[in-house]
PyMOL CGO cylinders between C-alpha atoms (Angstrom):
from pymol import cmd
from pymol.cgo import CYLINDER

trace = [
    CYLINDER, 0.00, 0.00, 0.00, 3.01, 2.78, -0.45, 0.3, 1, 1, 1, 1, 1, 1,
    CYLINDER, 3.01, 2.78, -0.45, 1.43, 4.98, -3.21, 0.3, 1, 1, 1, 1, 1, 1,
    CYLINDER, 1.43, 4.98, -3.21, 3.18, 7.82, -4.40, 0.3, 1, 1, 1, 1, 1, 1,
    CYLINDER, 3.18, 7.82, -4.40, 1.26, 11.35, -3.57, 0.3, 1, 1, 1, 1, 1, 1,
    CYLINDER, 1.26, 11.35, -3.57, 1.69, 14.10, -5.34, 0.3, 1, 1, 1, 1, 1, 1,
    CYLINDER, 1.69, 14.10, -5.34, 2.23, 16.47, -2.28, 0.3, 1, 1, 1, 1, 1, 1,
    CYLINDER, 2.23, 16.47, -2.28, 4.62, 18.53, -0.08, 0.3, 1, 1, 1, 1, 1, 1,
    CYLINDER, 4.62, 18.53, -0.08, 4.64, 20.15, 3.20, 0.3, 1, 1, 1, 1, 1, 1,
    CYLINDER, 4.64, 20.15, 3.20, 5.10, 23.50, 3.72, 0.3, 1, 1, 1, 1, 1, 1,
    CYLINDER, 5.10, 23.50, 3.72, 5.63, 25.68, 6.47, 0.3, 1, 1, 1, 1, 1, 1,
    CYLINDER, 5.63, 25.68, 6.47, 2.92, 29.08, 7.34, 0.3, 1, 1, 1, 1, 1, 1,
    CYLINDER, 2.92, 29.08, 7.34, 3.62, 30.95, 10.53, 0.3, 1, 1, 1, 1, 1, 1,
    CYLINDER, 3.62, 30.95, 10.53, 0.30, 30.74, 12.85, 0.3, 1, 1, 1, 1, 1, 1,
    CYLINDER, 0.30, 30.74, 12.85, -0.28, 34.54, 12.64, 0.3, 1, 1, 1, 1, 1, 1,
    CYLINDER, -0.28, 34.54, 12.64, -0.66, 34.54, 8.85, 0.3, 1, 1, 1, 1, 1, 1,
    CYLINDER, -0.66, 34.54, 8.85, -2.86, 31.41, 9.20, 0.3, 1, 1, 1, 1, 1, 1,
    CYLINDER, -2.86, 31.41, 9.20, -5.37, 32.66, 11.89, 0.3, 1, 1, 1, 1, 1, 1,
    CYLINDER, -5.37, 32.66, 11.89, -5.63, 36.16, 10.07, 0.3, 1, 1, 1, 1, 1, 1,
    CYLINDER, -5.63, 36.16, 10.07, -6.90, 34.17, 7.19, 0.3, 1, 1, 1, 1, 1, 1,
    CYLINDER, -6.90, 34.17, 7.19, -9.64, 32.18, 9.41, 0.3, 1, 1, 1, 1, 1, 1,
    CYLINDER, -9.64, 32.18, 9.41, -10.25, 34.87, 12.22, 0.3, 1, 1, 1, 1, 1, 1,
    CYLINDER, -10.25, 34.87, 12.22, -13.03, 37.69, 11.36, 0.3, 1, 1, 1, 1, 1, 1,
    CYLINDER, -13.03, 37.69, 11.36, -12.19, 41.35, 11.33, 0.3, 1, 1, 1, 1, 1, 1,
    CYLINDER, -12.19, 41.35, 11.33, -11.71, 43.06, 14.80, 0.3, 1, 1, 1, 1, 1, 1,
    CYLINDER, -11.71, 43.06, 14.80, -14.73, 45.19, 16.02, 0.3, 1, 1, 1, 1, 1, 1,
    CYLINDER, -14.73, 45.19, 16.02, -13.37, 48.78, 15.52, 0.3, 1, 1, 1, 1, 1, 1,
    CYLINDER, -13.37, 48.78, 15.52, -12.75, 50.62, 18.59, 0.3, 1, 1, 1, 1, 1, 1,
    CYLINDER, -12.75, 50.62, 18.59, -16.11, 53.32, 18.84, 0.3, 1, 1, 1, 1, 1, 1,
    CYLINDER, -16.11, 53.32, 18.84, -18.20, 49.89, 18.48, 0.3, 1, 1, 1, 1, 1, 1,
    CYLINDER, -18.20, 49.89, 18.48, -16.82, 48.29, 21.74, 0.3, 1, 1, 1, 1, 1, 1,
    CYLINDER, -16.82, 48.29, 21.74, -17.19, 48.29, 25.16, 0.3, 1, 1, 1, 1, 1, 1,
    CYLINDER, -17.19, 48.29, 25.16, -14.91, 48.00, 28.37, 0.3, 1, 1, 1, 1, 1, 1,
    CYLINDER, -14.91, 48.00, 28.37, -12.20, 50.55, 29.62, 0.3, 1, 1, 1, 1, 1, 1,
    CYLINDER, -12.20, 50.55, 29.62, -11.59, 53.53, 27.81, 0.3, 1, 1, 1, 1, 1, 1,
    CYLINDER, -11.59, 53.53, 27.81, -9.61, 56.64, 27.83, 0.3, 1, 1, 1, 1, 1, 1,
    CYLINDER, -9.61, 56.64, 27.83, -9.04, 60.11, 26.26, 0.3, 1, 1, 1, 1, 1, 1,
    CYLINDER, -9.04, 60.11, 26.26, -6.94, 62.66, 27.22, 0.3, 1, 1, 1, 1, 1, 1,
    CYLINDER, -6.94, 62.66, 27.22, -7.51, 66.28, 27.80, 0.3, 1, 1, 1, 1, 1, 1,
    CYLINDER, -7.51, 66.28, 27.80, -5.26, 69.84, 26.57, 0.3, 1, 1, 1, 1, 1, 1,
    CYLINDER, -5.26, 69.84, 26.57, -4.00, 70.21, 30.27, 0.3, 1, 1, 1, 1, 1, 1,
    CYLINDER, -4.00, 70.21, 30.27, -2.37, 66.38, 30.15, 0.3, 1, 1, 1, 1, 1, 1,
    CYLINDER, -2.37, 66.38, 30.15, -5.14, 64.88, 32.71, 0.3, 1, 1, 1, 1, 1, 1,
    CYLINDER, -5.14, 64.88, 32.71, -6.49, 61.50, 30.83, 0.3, 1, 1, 1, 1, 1, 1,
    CYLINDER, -6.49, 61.50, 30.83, -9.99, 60.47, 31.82, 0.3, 1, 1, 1, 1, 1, 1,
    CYLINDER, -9.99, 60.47, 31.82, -10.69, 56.84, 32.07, 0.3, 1, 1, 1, 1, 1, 1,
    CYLINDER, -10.69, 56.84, 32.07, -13.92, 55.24, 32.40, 0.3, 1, 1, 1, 1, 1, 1,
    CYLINDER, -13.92, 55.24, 32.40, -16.07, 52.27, 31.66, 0.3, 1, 1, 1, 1, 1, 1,
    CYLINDER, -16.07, 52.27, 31.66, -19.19, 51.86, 29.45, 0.3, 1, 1, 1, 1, 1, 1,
    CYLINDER, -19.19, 51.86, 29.45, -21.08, 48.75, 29.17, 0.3, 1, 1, 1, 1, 1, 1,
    CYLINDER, -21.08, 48.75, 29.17, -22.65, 50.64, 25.85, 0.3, 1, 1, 1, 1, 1, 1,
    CYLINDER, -22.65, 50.64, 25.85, -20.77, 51.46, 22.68, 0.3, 1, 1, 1, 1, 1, 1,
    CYLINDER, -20.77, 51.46, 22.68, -18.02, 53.91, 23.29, 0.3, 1, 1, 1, 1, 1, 1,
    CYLINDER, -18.02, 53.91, 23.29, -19.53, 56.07, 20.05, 0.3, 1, 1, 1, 1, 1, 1,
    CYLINDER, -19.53, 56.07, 20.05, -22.79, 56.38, 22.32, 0.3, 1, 1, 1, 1, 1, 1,
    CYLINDER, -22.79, 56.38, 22.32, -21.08, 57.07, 25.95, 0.3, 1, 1, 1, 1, 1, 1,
    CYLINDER, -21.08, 57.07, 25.95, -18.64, 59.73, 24.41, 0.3, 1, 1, 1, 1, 1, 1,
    CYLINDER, -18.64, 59.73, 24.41, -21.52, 61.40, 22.42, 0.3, 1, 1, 1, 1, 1, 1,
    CYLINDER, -21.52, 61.40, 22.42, -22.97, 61.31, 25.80, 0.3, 1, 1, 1, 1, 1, 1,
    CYLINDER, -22.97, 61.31, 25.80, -19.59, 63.52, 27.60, 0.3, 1, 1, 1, 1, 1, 1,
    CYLINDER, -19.59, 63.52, 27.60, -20.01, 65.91, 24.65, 0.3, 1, 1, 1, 1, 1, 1,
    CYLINDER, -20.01, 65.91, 24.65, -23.57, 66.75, 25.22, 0.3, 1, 1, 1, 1, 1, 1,
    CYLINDER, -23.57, 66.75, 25.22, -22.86, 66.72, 28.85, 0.3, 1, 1, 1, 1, 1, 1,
    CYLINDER, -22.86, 66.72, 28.85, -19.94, 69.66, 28.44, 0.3, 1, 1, 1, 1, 1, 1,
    CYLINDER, -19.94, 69.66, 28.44, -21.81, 71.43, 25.66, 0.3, 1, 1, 1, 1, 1, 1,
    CYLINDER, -21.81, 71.43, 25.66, -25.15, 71.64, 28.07, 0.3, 1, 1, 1, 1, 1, 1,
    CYLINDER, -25.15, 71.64, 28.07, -23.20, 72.36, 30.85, 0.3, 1, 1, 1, 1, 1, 1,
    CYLINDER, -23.20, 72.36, 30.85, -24.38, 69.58, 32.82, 0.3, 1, 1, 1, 1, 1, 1,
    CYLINDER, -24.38, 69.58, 32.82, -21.35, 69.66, 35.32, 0.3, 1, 1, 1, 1, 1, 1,
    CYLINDER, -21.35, 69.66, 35.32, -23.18, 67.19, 37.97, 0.3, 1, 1, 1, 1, 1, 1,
    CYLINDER, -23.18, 67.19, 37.97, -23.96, 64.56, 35.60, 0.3, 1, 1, 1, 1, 1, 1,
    CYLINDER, -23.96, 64.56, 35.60, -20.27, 64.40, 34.33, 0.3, 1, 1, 1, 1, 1, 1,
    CYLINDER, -20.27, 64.40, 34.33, -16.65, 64.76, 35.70, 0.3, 1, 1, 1, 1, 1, 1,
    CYLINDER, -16.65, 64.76, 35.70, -15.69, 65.36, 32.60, 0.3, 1, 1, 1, 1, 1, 1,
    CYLINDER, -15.69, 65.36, 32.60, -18.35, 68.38, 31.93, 0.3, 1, 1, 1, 1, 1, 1,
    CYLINDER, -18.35, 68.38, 31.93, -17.30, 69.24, 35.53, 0.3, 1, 1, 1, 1, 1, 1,
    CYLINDER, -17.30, 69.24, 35.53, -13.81, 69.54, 34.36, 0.3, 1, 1, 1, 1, 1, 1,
    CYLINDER, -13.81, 69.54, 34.36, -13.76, 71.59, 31.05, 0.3, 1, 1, 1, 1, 1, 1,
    CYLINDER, -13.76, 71.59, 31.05, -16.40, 74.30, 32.52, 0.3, 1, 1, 1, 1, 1, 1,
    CYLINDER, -16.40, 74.30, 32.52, -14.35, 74.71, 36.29, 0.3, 1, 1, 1, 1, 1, 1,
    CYLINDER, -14.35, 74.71, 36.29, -10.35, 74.61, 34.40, 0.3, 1, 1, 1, 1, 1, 1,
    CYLINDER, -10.35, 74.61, 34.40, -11.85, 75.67, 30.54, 0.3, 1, 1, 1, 1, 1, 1,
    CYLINDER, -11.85, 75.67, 30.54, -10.34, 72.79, 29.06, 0.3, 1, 1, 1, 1, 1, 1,
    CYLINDER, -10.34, 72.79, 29.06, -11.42, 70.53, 26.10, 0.3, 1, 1, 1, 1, 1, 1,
    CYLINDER, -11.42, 70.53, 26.10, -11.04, 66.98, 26.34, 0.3, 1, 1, 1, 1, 1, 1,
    CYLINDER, -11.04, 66.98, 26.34, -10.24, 65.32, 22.72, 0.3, 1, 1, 1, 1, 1, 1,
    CYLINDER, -10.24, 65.32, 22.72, -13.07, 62.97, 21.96, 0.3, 1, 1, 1, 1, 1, 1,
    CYLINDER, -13.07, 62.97, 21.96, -12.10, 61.75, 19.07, 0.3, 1, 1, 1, 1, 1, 1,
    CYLINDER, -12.10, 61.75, 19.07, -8.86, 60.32, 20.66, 0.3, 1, 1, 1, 1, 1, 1,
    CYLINDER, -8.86, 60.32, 20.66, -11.05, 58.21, 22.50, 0.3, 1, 1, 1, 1, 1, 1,
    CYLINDER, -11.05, 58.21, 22.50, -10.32, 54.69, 22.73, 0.3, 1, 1, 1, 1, 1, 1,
    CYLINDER, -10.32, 54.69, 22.73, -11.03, 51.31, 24.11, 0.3, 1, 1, 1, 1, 1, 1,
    CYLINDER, -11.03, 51.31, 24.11, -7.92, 50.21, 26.37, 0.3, 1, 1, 1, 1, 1, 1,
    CYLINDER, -7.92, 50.21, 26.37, -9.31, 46.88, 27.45, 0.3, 1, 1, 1, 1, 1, 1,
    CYLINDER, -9.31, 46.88, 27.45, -12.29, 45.01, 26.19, 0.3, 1, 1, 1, 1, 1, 1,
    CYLINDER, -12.29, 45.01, 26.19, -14.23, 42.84, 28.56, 0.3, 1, 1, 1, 1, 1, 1,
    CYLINDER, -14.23, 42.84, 28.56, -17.81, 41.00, 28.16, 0.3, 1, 1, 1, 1, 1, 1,
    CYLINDER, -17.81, 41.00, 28.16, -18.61, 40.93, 31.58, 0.3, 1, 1, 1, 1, 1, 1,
    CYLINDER, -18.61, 40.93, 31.58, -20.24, 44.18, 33.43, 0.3, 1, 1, 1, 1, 1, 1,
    CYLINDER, -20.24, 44.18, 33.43, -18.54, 42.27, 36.85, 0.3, 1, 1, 1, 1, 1, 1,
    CYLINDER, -18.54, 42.27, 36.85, -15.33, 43.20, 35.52, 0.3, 1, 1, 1, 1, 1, 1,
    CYLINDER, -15.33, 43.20, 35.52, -15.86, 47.07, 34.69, 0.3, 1, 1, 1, 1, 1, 1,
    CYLINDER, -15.86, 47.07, 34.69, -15.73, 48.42, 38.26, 0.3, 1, 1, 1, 1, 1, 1,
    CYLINDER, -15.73, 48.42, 38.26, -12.01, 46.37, 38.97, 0.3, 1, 1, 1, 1, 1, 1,
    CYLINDER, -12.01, 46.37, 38.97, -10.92, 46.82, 35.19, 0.3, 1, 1, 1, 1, 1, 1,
    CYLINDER, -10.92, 46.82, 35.19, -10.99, 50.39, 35.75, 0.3, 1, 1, 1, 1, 1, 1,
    CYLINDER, -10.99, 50.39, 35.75, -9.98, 50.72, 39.29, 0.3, 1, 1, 1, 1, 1, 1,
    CYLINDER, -9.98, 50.72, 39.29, -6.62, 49.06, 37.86, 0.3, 1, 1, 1, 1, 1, 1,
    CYLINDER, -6.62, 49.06, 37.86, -5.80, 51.15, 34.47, 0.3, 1, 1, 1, 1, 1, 1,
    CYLINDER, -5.80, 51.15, 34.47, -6.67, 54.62, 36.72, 0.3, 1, 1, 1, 1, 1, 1,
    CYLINDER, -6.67, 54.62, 36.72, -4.11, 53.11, 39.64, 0.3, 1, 1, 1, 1, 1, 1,
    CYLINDER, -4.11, 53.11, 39.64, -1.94, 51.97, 36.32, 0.3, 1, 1, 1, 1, 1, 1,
    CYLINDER, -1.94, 51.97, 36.32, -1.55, 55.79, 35.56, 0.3, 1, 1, 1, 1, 1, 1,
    CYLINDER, -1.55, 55.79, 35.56, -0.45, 57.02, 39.32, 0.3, 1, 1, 1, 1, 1, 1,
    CYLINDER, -0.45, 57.02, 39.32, 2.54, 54.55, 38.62, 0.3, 1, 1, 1, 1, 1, 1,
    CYLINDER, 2.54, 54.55, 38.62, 3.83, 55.18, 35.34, 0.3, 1, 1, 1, 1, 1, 1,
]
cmd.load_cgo(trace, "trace")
């Protein structure tokens, strides 16, 4: 039974293989978990949003642009110093699916800053 098969192995690293199979990554204003963005004076404000980040930063803008300073720290913060934060630098630092998560997620990137 030793046929002769027309073949030969090759060699693919895993990264190029699992891009092929894997789908496309959700882009970052259609997740949810941590999230950042910094402001002109150097502060960064992290939070968490178990929402789409598009929807929770639309939310900050409206916030700051209606003055609504108890609602929002960040509102809070560009009215009291007259700063702009830069929304559109916002970003997803960690995505998790669990809402359990949110409160010690971001707990641990704010304490991450203090350290750096």
């Amino acid at each position: 039974m030793n046929k002769n098969f027309n073949f030969r192995v090759v060699y693919s690293p895993l990264n190029k293989i699992l891009s092929s199979i894997l789908k496309d990554p959700i882009p970052n204003m259609n997740s949810w978990g941590i999230y950042r963005f910094p402001c002109q004076c150097g502060l960064i404000h992290t939070g968490q949003t178990n929402r789409v980040l598009k929807f929770h930063v639309e939310e900050h803008e409206a916030y700051v642009r209606k003055k609504e300073t108890q609602k929002s720290s960040v509102a809070q913060h560009c009215w009291s110093e007259n700063h702009t934060f830069n929304f559109s630098a916002a970003k997803i630092i960690q995505k998790t699916s669990s809402n359990g998560e949110l409160d010690f997620l971001k707990a641990f990137h704010i304490q991450k800053i203090f350290l750096l």
